[in-house]
C-alpha positions in Angstrom: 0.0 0.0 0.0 1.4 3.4 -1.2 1.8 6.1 1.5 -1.2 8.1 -0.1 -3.5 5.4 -0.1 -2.7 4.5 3.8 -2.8 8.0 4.0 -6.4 8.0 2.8 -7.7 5.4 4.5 -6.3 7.3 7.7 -8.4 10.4 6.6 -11.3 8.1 6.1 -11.1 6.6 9.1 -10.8 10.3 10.7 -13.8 11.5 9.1 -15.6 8.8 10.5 -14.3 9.2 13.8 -15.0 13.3 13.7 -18.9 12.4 12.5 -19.3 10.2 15.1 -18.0 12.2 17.7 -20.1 15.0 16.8 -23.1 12.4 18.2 -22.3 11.3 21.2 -22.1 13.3 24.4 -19.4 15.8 25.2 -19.8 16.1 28.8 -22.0 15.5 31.7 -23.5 16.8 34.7 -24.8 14.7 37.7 -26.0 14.7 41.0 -24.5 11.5 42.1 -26.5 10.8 45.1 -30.0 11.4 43.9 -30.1 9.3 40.3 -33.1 10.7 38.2 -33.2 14.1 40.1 -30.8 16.5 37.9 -28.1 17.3 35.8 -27.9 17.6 32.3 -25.5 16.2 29.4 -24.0 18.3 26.0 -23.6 17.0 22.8 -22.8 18.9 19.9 -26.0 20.1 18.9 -27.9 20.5 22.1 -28.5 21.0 26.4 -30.6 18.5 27.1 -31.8 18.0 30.9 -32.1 14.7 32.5 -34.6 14.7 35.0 -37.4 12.9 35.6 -39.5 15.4 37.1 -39.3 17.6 34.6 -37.9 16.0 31.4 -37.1 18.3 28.6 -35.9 18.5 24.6 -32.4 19.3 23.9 -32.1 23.3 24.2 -29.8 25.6 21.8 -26.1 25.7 22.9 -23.3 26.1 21.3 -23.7 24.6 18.4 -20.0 22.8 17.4 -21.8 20.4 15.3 -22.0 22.3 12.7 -18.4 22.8 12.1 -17.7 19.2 12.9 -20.0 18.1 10.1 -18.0 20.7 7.8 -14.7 19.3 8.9 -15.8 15.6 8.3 -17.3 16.6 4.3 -13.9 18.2 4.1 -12.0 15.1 5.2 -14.1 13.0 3.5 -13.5 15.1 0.0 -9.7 15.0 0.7 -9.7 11.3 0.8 -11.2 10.4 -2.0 -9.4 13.9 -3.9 -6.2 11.9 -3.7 -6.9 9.6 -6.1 -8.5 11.8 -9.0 -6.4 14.2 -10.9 -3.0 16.1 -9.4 -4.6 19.3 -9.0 -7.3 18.0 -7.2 -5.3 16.1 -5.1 -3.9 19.5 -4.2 -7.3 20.7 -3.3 -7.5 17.2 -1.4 -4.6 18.1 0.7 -5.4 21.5 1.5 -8.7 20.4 2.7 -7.5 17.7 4.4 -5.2 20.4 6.8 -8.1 23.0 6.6 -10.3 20.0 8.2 -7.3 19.6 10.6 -7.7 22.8 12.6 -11.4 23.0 12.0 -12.0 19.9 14.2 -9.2 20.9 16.6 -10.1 24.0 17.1 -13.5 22.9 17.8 -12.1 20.4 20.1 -10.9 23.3 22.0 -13.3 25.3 22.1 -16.1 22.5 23.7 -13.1 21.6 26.4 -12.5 24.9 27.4 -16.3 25.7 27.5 -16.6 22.8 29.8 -13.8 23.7 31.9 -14.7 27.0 32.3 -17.9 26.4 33.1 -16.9 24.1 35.9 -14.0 26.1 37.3 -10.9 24.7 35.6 -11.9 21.2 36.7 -12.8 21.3 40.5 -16.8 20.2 41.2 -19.2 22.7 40.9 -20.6 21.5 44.0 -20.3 18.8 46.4 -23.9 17.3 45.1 -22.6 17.3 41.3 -20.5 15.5 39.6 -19.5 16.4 36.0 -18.0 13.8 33.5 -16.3 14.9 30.1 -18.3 12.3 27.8 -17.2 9.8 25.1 -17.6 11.9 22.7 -15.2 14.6 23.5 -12.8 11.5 24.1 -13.7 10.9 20.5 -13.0 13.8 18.9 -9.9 14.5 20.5 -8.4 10.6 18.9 -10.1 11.9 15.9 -7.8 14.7 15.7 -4.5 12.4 16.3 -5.7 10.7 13.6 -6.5 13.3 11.1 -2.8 14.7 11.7 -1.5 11.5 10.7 -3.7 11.5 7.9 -2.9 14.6 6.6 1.2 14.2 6.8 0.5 11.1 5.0 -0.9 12.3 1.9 1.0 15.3 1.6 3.5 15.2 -1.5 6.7 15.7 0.1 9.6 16.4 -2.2 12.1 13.4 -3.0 15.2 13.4 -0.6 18.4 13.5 -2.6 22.0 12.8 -1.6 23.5 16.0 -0.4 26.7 16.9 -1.5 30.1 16.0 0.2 30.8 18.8 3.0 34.6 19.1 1.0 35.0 17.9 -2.3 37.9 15.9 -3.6 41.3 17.4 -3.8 42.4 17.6 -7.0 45.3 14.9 -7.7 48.5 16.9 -8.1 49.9 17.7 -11.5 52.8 16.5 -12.9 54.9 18.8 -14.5 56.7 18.3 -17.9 
């Protein structure tokens, strides 16, 4: 297997791994001692309570998913790019390390959200608990793996020898 085609099953594999992400829950809030009473999970498209007293839809919040879903297409475009024609295997590699920071970046942006909203890490309270979800654990492998992807299908220029540091003394002349 040829570096770009691992290389594209790598992106592949990201892209997968970026869309699923983007479903599953980023973190969680609990009330460990009362199950069923409170607390609330975050995905990347909604709030939505969890209590069963007063259940409720998923509510607006910041909405990462849309950017994950952009970074996936773009993935997803760059692995399949890599095989067509030269210049859009260029396109295919720029979108590729567009896709890159997009999902990072959004990566970071939900963690520190999280951990700003629950003081850098220490309990909100002694009744909560808080839990960063699979999902954030998700996206963060998914980046990893999209780095790799990306330096693999990049079209690195062909090492050569490098010339000796001093070149060859000239053999001495004879003279006639």
């Amino acid at each position: 297997m040829t570096r770009k085609a691992l290389g594209a099953v790598v992106l592949a594999v990201g892209a997968a791994l970026v869309l699923g992400g983007s479903a599953l829950e980023l973190y969680r809030l609990d009330r460990p001692h009362a199950p069923g009473s409170g607390g609330f999970a975050v995905t990347s498209w909604s709030v939505v309570f969890q209590s069963e007293r007063t259940p409720s839809s998923g509510r607006s919040s910041p909405r990462w998913g849309y950017a994950l879903v952009v970074a996936g297409v773009l993935v997803a475009f760059a692995a399949v790019a890599q095989f067509r024609s030269s210049r859009l295997a260029i396109a295919g590699r720029l979108a590729a390390a567009l896709a890159v920071g997009l999902a990072g970046a959004t990566t970071w942006s939900a963690y520190t959200t999280v951990t700003t909203l629950f003081g850098g890490g220490r309990e909100p309270s002694p009744r909560f608990h808080w839990v960063i979800g699979p999902g954030l654990w998700t996206l963060a492998a998914a980046c990893l793996v999209l780095l790799v992807g990306t330096v693999l299908v990049q079209d690195w220029p062909a090492r050569t020898s490098s010339p000796p540091e001093h070149p060859p003394e000239d053999p001495p002349r004879q003279s006639r």
